[in-house]
C-alpha distance (Angstrom), angle and dihedral (degrees) to the residues before:
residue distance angle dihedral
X1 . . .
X2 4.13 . .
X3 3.40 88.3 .
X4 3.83 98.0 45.0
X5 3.87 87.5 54.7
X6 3.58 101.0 45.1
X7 3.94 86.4 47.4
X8 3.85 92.9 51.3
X9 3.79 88.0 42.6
X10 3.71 94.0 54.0
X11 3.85 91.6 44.7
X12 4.16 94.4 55.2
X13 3.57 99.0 43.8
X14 3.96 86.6 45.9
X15 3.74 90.1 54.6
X16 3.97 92.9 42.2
X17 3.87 80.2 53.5
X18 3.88 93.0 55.0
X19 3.63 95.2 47.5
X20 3.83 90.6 51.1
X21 3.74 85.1 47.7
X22 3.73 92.2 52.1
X23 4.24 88.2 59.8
X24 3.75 95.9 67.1
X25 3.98 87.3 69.0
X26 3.95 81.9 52.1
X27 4.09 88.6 51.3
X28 3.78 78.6 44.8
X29 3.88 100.0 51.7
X30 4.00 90.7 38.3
X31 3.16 88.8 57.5
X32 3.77 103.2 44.5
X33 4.07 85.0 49.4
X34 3.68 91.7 52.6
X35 3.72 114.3 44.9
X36 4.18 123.0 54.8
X37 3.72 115.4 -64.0
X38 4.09 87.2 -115.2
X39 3.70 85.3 64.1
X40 3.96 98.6 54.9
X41 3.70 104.3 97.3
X42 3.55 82.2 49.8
X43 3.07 106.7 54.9
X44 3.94 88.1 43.1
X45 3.75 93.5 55.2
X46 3.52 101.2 48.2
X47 4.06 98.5 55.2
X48 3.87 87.9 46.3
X49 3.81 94.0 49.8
X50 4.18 90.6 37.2
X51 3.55 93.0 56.3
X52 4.00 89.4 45.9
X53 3.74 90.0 50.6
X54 4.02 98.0 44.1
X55 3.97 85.9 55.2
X56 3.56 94.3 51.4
X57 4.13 92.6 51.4
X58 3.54 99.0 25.4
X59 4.29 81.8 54.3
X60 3.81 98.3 53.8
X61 3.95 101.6 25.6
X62 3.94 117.1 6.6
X63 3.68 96.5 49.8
X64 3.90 89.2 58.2
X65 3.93 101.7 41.2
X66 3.96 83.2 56.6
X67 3.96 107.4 43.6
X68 4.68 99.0 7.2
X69 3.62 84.7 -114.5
X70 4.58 128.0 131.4
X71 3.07 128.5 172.3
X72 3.72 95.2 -134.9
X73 3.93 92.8 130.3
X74 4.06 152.3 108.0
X75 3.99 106.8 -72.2
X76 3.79 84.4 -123.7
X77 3.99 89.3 64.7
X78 3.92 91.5 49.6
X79 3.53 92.0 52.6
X80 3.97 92.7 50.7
X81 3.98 104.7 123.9
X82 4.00 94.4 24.8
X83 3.62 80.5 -71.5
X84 3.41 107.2 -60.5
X85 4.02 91.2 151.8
X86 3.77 95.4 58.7
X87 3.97 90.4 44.9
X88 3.71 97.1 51.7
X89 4.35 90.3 46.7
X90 4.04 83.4 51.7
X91 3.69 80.6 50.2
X92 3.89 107.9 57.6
X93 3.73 86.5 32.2
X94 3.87 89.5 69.8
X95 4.13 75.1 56.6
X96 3.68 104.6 44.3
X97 4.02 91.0 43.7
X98 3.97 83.3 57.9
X99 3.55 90.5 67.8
X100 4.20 90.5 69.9
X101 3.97 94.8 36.8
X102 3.84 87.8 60.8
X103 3.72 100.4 42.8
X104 3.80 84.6 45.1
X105 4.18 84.7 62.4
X106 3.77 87.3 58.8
X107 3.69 105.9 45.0
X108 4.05 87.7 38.2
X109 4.00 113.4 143.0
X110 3.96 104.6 17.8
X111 3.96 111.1 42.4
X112 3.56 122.1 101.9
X113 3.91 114.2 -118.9
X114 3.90 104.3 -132.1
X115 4.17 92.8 53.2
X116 3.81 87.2 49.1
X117 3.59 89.5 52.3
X118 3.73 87.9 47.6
X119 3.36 94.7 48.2
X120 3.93 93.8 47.1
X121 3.69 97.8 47.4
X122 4.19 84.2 53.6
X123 4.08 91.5 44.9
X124 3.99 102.1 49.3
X125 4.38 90.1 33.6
X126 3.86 103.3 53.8
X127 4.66 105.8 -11.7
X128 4.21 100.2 53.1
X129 4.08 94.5 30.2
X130 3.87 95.3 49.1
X131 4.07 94.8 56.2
X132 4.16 89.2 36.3
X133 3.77 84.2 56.4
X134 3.50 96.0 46.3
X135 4.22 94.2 48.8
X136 3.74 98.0 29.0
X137 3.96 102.0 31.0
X138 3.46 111.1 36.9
X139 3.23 90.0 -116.7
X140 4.08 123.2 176.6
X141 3.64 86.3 1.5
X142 4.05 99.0 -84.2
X143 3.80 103.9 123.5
X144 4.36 84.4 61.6
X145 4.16 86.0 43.9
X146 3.97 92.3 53.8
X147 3.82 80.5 41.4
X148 3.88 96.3 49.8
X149 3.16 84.3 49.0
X150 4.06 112.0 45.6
X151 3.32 100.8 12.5
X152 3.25 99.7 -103.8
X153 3.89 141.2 54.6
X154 3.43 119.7 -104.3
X155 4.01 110.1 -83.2
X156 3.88 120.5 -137.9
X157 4.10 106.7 140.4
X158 3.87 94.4 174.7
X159 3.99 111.7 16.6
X160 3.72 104.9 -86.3
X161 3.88 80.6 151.9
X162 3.57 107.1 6.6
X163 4.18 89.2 58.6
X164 3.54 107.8 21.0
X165 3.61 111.9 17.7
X166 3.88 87.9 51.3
X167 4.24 90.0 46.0
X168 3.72 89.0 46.1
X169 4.10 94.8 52.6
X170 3.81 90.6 39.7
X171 3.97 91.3 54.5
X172 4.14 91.1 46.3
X173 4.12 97.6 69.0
X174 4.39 83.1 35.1
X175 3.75 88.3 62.4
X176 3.97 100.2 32.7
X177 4.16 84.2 48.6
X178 4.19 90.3 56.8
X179 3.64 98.6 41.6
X180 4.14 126.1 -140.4
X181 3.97 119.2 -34.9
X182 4.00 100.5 -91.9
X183 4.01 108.6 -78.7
X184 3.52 96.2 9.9
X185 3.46 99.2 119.1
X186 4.04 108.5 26.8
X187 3.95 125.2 -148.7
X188 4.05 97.6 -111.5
X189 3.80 84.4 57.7
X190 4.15 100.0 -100.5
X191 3.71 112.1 128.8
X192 4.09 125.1 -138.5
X193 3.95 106.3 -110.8
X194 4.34 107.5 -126.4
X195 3.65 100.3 -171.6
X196 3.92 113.2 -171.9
X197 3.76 111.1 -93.7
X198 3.92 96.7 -143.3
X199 3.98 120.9 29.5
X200 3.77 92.1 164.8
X201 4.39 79.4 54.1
X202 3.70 95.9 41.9
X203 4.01 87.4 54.5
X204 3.88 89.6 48.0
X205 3.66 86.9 55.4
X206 3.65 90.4 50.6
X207 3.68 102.7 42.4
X208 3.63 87.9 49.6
X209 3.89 95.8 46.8
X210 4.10 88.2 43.9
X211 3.98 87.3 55.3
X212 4.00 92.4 45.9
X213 3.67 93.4 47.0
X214 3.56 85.3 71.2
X215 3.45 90.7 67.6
X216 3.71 89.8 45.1
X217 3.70 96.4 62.0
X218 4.18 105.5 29.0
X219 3.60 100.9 45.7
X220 3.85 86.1 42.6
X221 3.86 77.5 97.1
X222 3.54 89.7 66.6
X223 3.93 100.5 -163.1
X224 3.58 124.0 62.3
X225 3.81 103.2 -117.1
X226 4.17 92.5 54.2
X227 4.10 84.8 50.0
X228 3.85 107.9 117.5
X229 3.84 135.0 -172.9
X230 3.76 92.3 -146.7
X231 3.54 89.9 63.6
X232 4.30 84.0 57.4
X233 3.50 99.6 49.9
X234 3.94 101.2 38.9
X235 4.09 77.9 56.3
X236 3.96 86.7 52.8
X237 3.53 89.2 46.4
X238 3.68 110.1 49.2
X239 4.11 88.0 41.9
X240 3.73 84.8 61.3
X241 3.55 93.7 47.9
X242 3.94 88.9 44.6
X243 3.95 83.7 57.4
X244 3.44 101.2 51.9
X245 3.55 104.6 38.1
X246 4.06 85.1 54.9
X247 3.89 92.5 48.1
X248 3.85 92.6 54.3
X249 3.66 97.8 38.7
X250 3.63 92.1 44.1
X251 3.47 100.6 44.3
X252 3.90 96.5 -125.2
X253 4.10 93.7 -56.1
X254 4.19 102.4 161.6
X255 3.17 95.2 -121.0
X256 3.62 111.7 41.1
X257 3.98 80.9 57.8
X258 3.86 92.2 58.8
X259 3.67 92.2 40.4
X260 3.79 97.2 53.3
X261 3.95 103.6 70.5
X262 3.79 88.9 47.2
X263 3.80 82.7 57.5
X264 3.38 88.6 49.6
X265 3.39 95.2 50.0
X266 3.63 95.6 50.6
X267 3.62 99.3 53.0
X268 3.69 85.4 50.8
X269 3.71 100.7 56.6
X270 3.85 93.3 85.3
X271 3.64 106.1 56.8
X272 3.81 104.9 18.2
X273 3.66 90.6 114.1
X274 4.70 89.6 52.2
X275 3.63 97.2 34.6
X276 3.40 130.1 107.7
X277 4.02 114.5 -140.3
X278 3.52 97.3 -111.2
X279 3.50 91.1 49.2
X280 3.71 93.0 51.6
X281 3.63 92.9 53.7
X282 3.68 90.0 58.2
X283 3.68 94.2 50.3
X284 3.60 96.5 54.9
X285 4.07 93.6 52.2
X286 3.58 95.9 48.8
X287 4.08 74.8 48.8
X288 3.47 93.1 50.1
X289 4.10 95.9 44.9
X290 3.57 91.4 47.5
X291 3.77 93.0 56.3
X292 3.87 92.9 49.8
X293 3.66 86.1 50.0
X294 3.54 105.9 44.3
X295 3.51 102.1 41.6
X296 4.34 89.1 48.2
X297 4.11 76.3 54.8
X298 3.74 103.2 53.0
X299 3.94 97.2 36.8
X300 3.90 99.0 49.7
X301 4.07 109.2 15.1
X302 3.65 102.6 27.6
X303 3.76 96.5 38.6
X304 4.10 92.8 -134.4
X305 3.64 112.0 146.6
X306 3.30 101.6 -155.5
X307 3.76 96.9 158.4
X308 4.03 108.1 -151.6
X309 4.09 95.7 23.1
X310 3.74 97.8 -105.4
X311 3.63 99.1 151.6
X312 4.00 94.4 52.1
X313 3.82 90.0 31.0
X314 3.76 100.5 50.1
X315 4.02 103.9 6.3
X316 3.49 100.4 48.5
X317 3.59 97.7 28.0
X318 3.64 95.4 44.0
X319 4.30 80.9 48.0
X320 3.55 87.9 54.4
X321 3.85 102.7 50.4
X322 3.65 89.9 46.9
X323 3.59 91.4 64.9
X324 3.64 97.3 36.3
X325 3.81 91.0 67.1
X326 3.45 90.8 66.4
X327 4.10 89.6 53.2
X328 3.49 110.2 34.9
X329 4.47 95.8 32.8
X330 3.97 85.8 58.7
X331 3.90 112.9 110.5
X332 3.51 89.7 -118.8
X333 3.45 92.9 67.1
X334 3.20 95.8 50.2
X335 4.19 99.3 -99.1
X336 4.07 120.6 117.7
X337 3.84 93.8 -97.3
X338 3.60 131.2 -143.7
X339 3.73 87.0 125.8
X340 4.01 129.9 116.1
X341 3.63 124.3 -146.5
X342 4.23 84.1 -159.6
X343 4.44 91.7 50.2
X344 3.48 88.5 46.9
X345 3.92 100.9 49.7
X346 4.24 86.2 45.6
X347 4.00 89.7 48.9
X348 3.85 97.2 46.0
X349 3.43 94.6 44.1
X350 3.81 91.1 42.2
X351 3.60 86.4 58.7
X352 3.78 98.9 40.0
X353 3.88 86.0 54.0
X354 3.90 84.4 49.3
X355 3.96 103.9 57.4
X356 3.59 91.0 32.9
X357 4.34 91.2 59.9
X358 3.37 91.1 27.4
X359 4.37 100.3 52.3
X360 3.72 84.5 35.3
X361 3.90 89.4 58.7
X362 3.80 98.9 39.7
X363 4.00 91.7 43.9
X364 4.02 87.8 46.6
X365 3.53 87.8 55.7
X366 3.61 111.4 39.7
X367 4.33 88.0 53.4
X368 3.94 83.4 53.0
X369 3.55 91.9 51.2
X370 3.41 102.3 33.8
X371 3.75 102.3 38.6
X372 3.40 87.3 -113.7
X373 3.68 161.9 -39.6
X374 4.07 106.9 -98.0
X375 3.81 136.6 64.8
X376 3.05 118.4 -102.4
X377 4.41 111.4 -109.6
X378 3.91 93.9 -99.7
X379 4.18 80.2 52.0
X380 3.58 94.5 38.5
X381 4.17 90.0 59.4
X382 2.80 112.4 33.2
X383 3.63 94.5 54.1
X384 3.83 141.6 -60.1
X385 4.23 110.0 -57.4
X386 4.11 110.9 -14.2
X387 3.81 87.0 -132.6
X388 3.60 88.6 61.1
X389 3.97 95.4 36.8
X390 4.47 89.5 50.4
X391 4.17 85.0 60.8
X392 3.79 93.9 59.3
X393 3.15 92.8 40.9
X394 3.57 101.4 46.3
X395 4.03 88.3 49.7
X396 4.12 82.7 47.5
X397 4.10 90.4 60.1
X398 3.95 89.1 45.2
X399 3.40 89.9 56.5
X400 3.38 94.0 50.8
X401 3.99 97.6 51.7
């Protein structure tokens, strides 16, 4: 029966890591929709080659900041419990390589490709794994502080914080530190209009992000008996409310619509697990309103070019649900409890504070080293990075002998 378990075990977490694995082509595909056609192959290299390089750090340091645990053994000790070890690292890599696919949203169309990669392989080896040790892990002994404290540890069942808060705060400093694309925002105060290149793309990437995410939340139980159906329909829920919140607020724009359920889904990650459906519902419209609203703010008022929305999208959003949990899982709104509104201000903002030192460290750095973030203008417009832009057009001329 042991070995029935651990065999079923293995095989949900597995799938739970393939349907994660599935939403980087939906980072991909949102991003290819969003940013300028002459960006595209960009955009599509840099997620594939982000995720490839998050595995390979997150595999022989990250994974072992965050849980104490290498992989620097005998085969026959890694396959100990069918497995089950190697599945669940595939598992929260799909999470930690998130991290770089949303910053990449941000600093889309102007950063240079070898400091991103720098900056990645920094973020999801020693920046993401600390805090996902710290909430996840026990680690240093602050989940039983906030506990001592509240009552309760700090609450964060699918990385509402951990994930998305954390990649939203990284990005923030990332895009202050490069500055605006080049004539986005004009000295006499007009502002150069960027409109997405691909809607029916940008939906792909959203459709197949929305259908991951399920993935991302349910098989955040990772065993089979802790799996729970509330968890998949409080996801369905607060995507809905995501959507519709974003389609009234922003009066039927494209891509407001495609970005509301992922803000609904964000906020939702937290407390999909405590929350009653109602309750979930009402955390993903306030989700999807305070995208629509936030990212109208930093583009036109606040002058932030943050190119996809990241920092209101996952940042705030992610900000939001972690605080949420501790509202709307309480038993007297209806959720299961064992939730603290205090524990989950002190862990959200614990992790805010976090990304926001941490990316403004790494980002610091990297331009120092690197001689910094941005193409150059020749770069800049002609296309996204030049090393990037020579291997389209090399496959181009082969196409044309």
């Amino acid at each position: 029966m042991d070995a029935l378990k651990q065999g079923a075990d293995t095989l949900f977490i597995l799938l739970g890591a393939i349907m994660v694995l599935a939403m980087h082509a939906g980072f991909a595909f949102l991003e290819l929709g969003t940013v300028r056609k002459k960006n595209q192959v960009n955009a599509l290299v840099k997620i594939l080659v982000d995720f490839s390089l998050s595995t390979l750090v997150y595999f022989l340091v990250g994974y072992s900041v965050a849980y104490g645990t290498h992989f620097l053994v005998s085969a026959e000790t890694l396959v100990a419990r069918n497995g089950y070890d190697l599945v669940k690292f595939f598992f929260l890599l799909t999470f930690a390589a998130a991290i770089p696919a949303i910053i990449s949203g941000g600093v889309a169309e102007r950063a240079r490709f070898w400091p991103q990669l720098l900056a990645t392989a920094v973020i999801v080896g020693l920046i993401y794994p600390f805090f996902e040790g710290l909430a996840w892990n026990q680690n240093l002994g602050l989940q039983a502080w906030i506990k001592d404290l509240t009552g309760d540890e700090f609450h964060d069942f699918a990385g509402s914080v951990v994930v998305h808060a954390v990649g939203g705060w990284i990005a923030l400093p990332a895009v202050l530190l490069l500055g605006s694309r080049t004539n986005r925002y004009r000295k006499g105060g007009g502002m150069s209009v960027h409109p997405p290149s691909s809607i029916p793309f940008l939906a792909l990437g959203a459709w197949i992000l929305i259908v991951g995410w399920f993935g991302f939340n349910v098989m955040s139980a990772q065993t089979l008996d802790k799996i729970s159906g509330l968890v998949a329909v409080n996801s369905l829920l607060a995507m809905v409310g995501g959507t519709l919140a974003a389609l009234l607020l922003g009066r039927n724009d494209p891509g407001f619509v495609h970005n509301g359920p992922l803000a609904g889904l964000v906020a939702v990650c937290a407390g999909s697990d405590v929350m009653h459906p109602l309750g979930a519902l009402v955390v993903g419209a306030v989700a999807g309103g305070l995208f629509v609203v936030m990212f109208t703010l930093t583009q036109n008022r606040w002058k932030i070019d943050d190119v996809l929305g990241v920092w209101p999208l996952h940042g705030l959003c992610g900000t939001w649900g972690g605080i949420a949990a501790g509202i709307f899982g309480s038993t007297a709104l209806g959720g299961l409890g064992g939730v603290n509104l205090s524990a989950q201000v002190i862990g959200t903002l614990g992790g805010v504070a976090w990304a926001l030192v941490g990316g403004t460290v790494v980002y610091a750095l990297v331009k120092h080293l690197c001689g910094g973030l941005r193409l150059d203008a020749e770069e800049e417009f002609n296309g996204a990075d030049l090393s990037i832009h020579r291997i389209s057009a090399t496959a181009e001329r082969e196409m044309e002998v």
